[in-house]
N, C-alpha and C positions, 0 to 999 in steps of 0.2 A: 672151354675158352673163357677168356676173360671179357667185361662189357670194360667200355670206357672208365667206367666211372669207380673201377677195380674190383671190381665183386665177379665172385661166378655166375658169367651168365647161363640162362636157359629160361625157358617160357614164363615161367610165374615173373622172375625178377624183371624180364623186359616189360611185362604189365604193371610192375612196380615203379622203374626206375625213373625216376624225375627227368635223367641227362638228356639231353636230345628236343623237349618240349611235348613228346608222343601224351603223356596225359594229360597237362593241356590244352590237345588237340581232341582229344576223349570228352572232354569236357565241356568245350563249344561247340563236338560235332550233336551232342544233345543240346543242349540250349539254341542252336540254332533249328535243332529240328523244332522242339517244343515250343517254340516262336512261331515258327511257319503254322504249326495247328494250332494255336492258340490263334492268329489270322482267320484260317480254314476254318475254325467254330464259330467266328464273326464276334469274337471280342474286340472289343474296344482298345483306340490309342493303346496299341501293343509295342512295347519298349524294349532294347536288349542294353545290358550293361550301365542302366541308369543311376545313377549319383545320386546318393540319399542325401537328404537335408542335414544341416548343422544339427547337435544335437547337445550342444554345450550345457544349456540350459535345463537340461532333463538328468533325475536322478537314476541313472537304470541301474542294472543288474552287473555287479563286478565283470562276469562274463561276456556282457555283449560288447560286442564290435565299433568302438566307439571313434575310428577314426573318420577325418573328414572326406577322404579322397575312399570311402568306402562305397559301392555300386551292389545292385541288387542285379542276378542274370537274365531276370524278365517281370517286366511288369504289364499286368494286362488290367483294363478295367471292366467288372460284369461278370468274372467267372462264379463267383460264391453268391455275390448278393450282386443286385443292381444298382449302377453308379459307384459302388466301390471297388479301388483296385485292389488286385492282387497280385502279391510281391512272391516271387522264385526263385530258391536257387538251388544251383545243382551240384551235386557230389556222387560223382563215378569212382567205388573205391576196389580195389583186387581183392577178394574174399582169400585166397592163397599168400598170397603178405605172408611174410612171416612172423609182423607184430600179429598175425590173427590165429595166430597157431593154438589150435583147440578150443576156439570159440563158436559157438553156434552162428551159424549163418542170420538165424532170425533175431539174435544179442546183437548183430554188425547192423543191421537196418537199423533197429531201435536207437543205437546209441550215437549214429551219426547224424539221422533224426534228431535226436535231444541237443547233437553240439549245436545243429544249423539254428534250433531255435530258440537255445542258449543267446546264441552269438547275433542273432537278429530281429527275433519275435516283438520280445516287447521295443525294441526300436521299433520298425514298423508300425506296432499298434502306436505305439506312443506319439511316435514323430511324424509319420506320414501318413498316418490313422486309416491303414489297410488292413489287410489281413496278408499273412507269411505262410506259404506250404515249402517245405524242403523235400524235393526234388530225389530223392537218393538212391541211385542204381548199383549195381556191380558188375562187373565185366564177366559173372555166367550168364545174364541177360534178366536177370530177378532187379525187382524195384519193392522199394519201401511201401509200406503202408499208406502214407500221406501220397506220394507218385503214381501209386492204385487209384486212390479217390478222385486224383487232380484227373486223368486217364479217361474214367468213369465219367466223372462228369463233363468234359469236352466230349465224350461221345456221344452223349446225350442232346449236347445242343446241335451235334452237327446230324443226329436223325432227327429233333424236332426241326431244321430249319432246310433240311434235304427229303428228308422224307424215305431218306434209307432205313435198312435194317439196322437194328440197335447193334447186334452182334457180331455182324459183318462190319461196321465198321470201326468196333473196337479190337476187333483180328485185327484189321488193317491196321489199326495204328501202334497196337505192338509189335506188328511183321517191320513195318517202320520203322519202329524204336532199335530194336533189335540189329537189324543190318545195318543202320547209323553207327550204332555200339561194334559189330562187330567189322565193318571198315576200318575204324578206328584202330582195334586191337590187334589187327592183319598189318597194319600198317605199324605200328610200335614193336612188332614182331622182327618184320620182315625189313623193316627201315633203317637206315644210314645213322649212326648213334656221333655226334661232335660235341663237344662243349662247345664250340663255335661255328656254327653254320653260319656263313654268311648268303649261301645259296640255297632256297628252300629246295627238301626233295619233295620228290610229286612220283607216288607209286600208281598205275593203271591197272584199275581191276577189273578182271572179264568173271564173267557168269560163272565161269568156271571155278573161280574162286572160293565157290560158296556150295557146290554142291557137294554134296558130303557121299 
């Protein structure tokens, strides 16, 4: 069959295909989770979608992101150092893509890593004088380097500040991450594809959905 948007559909492309909105729903159903634990570790003034400063006046890097209506997906203040925030953003990409044809899995973290901090790092350090981690998953349920440490370290402060086990509750928070991710991709599978929705769908998942 065909998708909307004239391509042969089937699984990989439906986690591809832009039409419909399905991975930019991908995309906020992490940033809102990692919002929510960023709260839960008891970081500070925790932000979603906030409006970086003008940055006219700053020489940066041909690559960064230099528009004004440009937004960070979370900013928390206290995760790395104290009283400084720290800027996130996130990038859910399909390691099956067919741009990804014959690349190692561990070259896709790296280099989507390097765009986000191409396109944002030295803004951040420069203009809003934080620190930038890029956030970057894929739809197996693997996370980048940088999304490891961010991970690691909210664990940490939510067993120094609960008084849980360290390792239980960083299961938890990738069991977490995980089903976030894979609602999402159930949903872009299994979901109503328009160029035009003007009625949002809304698919109900039971238990059942998920056991394998």
């Amino acid at each position: 069959s065909k998708c909307i948007c004239g391509k042969q559909n089937s699984g990989d492309h439906a986690l591809s295909c832009s039409t419909g909105g399905y991975s930019i729903l991908r995309h906020d159903s992490i940033r809102n989770l990692m919002a929510e634990i960023c709260n839960y570790a008891g970081l500070k003034a925790v932000e979603k979608e906030k409006l970086l400063q003008p940055c006219d006046n700053h020489n940066l890097h041909f690559a960064s992101n230099i528009a004004p209506e440009a937004r960070m997906d979370i900013v928390a203040n206290g995760l790395w150092l104290p009283m400084q925030s720290a800027y996130m953003d996130v990038r859910v990409f399909h390691p099956n893509a067919p741009s990804y044809t014959n690349q190692p899995i561990i070259n896709l973290y790296k280099s989507r890593e390097a765009a986000k901090r191409q396109a944002y790092g030295q803004r951040v350090r420069e203009v809003e004088g934080g620190t930038f981690t890029p956030l970057v998953m894929s739809t197996s349920g693997g996370v980048g380097r940088e999304f490891e440490k961010m991970i690691r370290k909210v664990a940490g402060r939510v067993a120094n500040r609960t008084g849980e086990n360290y390792n239980e509750i960083i299961n938890h928070l990738r069991t977490r991450l995980r089903f976030a991710l894979l609602r999402a991709c159930l949903l872009a599978i299994r979901g109503d594809r328009q160029k035009i929705c003007p009625v949002p769908v809304v698919v109900n998942f039971e238990e059942e959905d998920f056991l394998v």
